[in-house]
C-alpha positions in Angstrom: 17.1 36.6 -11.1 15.9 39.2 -13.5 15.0 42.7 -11.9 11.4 43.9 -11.7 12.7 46.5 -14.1 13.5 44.5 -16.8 10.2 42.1 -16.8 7.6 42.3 -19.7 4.7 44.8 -19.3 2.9 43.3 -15.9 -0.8 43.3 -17.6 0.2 41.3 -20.4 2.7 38.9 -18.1 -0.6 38.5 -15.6 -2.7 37.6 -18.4 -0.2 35.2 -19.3 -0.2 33.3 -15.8 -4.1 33.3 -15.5 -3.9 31.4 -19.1 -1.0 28.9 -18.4 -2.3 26.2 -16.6 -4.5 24.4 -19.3 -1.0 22.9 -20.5 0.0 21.3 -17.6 -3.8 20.3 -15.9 -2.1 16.4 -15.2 0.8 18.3 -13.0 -1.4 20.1 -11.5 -4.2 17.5 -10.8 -0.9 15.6 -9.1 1.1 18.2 -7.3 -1.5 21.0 -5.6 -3.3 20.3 -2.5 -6.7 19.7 -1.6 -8.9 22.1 1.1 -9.7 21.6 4.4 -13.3 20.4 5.2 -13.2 22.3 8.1 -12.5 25.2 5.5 -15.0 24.7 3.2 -17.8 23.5 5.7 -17.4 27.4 7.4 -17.7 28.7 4.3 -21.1 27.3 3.9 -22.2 27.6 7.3 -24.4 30.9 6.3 -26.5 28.6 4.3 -27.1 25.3 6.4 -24.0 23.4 5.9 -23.8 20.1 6.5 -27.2 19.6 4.7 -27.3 18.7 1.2 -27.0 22.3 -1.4 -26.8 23.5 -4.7 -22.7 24.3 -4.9 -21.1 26.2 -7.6 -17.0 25.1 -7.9 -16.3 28.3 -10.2 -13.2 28.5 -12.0 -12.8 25.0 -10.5 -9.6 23.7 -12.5 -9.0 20.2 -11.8 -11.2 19.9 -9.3 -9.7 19.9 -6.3 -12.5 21.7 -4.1 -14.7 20.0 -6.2 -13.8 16.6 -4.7 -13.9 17.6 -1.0 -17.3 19.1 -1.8 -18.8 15.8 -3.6 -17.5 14.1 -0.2 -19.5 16.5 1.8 -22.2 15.0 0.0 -23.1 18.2 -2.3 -24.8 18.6 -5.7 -22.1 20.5 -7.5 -21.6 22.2 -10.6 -18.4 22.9 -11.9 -17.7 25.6 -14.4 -14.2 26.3 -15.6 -13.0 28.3 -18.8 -10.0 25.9 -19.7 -10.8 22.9 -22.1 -7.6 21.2 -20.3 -8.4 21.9 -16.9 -11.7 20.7 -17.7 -10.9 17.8 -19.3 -8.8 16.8 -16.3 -11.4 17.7 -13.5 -14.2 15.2 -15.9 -11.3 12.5 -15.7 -11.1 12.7 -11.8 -14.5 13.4 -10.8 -16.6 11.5 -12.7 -20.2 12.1 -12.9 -19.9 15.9 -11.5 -21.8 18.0 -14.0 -19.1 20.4 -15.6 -19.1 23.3 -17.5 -17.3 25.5 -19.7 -17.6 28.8 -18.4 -15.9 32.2 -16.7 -16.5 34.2 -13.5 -18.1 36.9 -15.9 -20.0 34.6 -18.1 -21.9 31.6 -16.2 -23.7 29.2 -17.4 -26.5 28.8 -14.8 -29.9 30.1 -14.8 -30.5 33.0 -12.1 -30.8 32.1 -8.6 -29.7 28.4 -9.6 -27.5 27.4 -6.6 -27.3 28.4 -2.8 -23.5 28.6 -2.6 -20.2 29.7 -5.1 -17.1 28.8 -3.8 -14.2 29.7 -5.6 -10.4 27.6 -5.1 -7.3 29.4 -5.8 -8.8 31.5 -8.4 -10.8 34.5 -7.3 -8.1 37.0 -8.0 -7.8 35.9 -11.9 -11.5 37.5 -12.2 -12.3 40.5 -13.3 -14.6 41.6 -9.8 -16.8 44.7 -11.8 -18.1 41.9 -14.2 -17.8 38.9 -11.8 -19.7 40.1 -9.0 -22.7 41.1 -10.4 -22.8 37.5 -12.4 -22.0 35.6 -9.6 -25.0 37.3 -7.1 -27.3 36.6 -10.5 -27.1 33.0 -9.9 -27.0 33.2 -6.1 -30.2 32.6 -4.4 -30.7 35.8 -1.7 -29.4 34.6 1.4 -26.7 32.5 -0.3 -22.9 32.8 0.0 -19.7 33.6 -1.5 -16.3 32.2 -0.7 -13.3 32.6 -1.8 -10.7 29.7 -0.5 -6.8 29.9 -1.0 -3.8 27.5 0.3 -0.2 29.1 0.7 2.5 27.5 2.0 3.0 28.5 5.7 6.3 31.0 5.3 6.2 31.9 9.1 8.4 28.3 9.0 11.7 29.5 8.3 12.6 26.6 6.3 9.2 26.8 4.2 9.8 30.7 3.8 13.6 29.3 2.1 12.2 27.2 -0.4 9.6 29.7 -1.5 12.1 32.2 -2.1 14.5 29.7 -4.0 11.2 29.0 -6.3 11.0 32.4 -7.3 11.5 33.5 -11.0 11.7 36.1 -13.3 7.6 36.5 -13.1 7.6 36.2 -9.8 5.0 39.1 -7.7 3.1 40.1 -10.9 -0.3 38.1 -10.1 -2.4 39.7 -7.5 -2.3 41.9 -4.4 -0.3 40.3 -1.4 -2.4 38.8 0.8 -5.7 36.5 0.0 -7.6 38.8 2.2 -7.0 41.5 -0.7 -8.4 39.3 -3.4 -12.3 39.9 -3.0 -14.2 43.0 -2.8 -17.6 43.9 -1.4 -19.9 45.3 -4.1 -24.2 46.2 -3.3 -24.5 42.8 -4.2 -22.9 41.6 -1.0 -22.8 42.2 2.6 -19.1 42.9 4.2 -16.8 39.8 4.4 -15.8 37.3 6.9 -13.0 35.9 7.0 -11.0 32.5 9.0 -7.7 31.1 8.7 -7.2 26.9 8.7 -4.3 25.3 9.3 -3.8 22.6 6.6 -0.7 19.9 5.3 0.0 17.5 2.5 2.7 15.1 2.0 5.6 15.8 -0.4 8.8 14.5 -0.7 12.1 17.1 -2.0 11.2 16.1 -5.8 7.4 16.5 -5.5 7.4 19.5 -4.0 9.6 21.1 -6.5 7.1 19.8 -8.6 4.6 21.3 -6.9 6.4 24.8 -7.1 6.4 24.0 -10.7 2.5 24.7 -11.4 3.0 28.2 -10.2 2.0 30.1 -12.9 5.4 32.3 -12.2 6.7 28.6 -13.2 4.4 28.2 -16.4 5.3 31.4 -17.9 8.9 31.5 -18.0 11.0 29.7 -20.3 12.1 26.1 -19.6 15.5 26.3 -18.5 14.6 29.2 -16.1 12.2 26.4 -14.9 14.4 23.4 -14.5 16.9 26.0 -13.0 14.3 27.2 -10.3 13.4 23.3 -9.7 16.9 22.6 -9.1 17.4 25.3 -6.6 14.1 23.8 -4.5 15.2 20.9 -5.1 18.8 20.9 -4.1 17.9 23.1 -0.7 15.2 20.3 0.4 17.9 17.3 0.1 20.4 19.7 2.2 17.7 20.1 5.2 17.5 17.1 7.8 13.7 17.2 7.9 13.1 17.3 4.0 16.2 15.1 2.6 14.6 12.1 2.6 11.2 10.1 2.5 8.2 11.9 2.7 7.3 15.4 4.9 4.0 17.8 5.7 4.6 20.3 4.2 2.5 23.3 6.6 -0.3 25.3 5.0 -2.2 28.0 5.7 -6.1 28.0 3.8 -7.4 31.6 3.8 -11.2 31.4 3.5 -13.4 34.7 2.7 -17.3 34.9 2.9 -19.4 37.2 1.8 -24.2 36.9 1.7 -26.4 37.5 -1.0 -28.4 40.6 -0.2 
């Protein structure tokens, strides 16, 4: 694998990965996991979930939070700054009222919703432009969540594969752990956080294909890619419990909250 010291400058490499995924919105859409209910139903507990509220899917992708949150019977808006990604989350959810749009520039009226939730994505934003946007079209009282889904790696065999999907872009994206990836400005009172357990089916090929959208996939060139596949791949069909048919693969969703002085 290439050294740390002979990667392209990190900035430009990051902004890279926070572009790539437009190109590949169908993989994505087929390979990553949803979110727990449980999840998402404590992130809106501060503001009367179950009942029926104004959600905010920001930087929503595909529109995977989106789906679980149209199931929990919410009126959501989803706003996400890739035409692709867009197009994709229409396709899947149709009927949901989407937006093009960024964390820094949203297109909502002030105080327009009681909730943001953000999945998989808070740590592509820019937080001394985002916050303040975000808490303008927060009603007071309402919250801010940030949701992300890693693959459990305190199961040896999960930790494995993760390491034998690494590539050259590999640690360049954010800070280590979710809990790093919001910060409290005067706009917000101090986080909660909770951990969910969480699992979705894969088989050896589909999770490689899942690796794949990694933006530490997107960026690098394609043989890099098919070689980092392989190596997933190839370790999956030597392990008894992944060889053959379909597994859980374990999860961990890290969920964040944070109120609307």
């Amino acid at each position: 694998m290439t050294r740390a010291e002979d990667r392209p400058d990190d900035a430009d490499l990051r902004a890279r990965r926070a572009k790539s995924f437009g190109a590949h919105a169908f993989a994505y859409a087929e390979h990553r996991p949803d979110y727990p209910v449980e999840a998402v139903r404590w992130a809106l507990e501060p503001v009367g979930s179950p009942v029926q509220l104004e959600v905010l899917d920001l930087a929503a992708g595909t529109g995977k939070l989106t789906g679980v949150l149209l199931g929990e019977g919410h009126r959501v808006t989803a706003v996400e700054p890739d035409e692709g990604m867009l197009s994709e989350l229409v396709r899947r959810c149709r009927g949901v009222r989407a937006l093009p749009g960024s964390a820094e520039r949203i297109p909502l009226t002030d105080g327009e919703v009681d909730a943001v939730l953000v999945g998989q994505a808070f740590h592509w934003f820019d937080p001394e432009r985002a916050l303040p946007e975000i808490a303008r079209v927060l009603r007071p009282g309402g919250v801010l969540a940030g949701l992300w889904n890693e693959e459990d790696g305190g199961v040896p065999w999960v930790a494995e594969v993760k390491r034998r999907a690494e590539t050259s872009a590999s640690g360049t994206d954010a800070p280590s752990a979710p809990a790093e990836w919001m910060v409290v400005d005067e706009h917000f009172t101090a986080e909660e956080t909770a951990l969910f357990p969480h699992s979705f089916r894969r088989t050896a090929e589909t999770l490689a294909e899942t690796l794949g959208t990694y933006s530490q996939a997107l960026v690098v060139s394609e043989r890099e890619r098919a070689e980092a596949r392989r190596r997933t791949t190839d370790f999956l069909l030597s392990r008894e419990e992944t060889r053959e048919g379909e597994f859980d693969v374990p999860l961990l969703t890290h969920v964040k909250r944070q109120i609307r002085v």
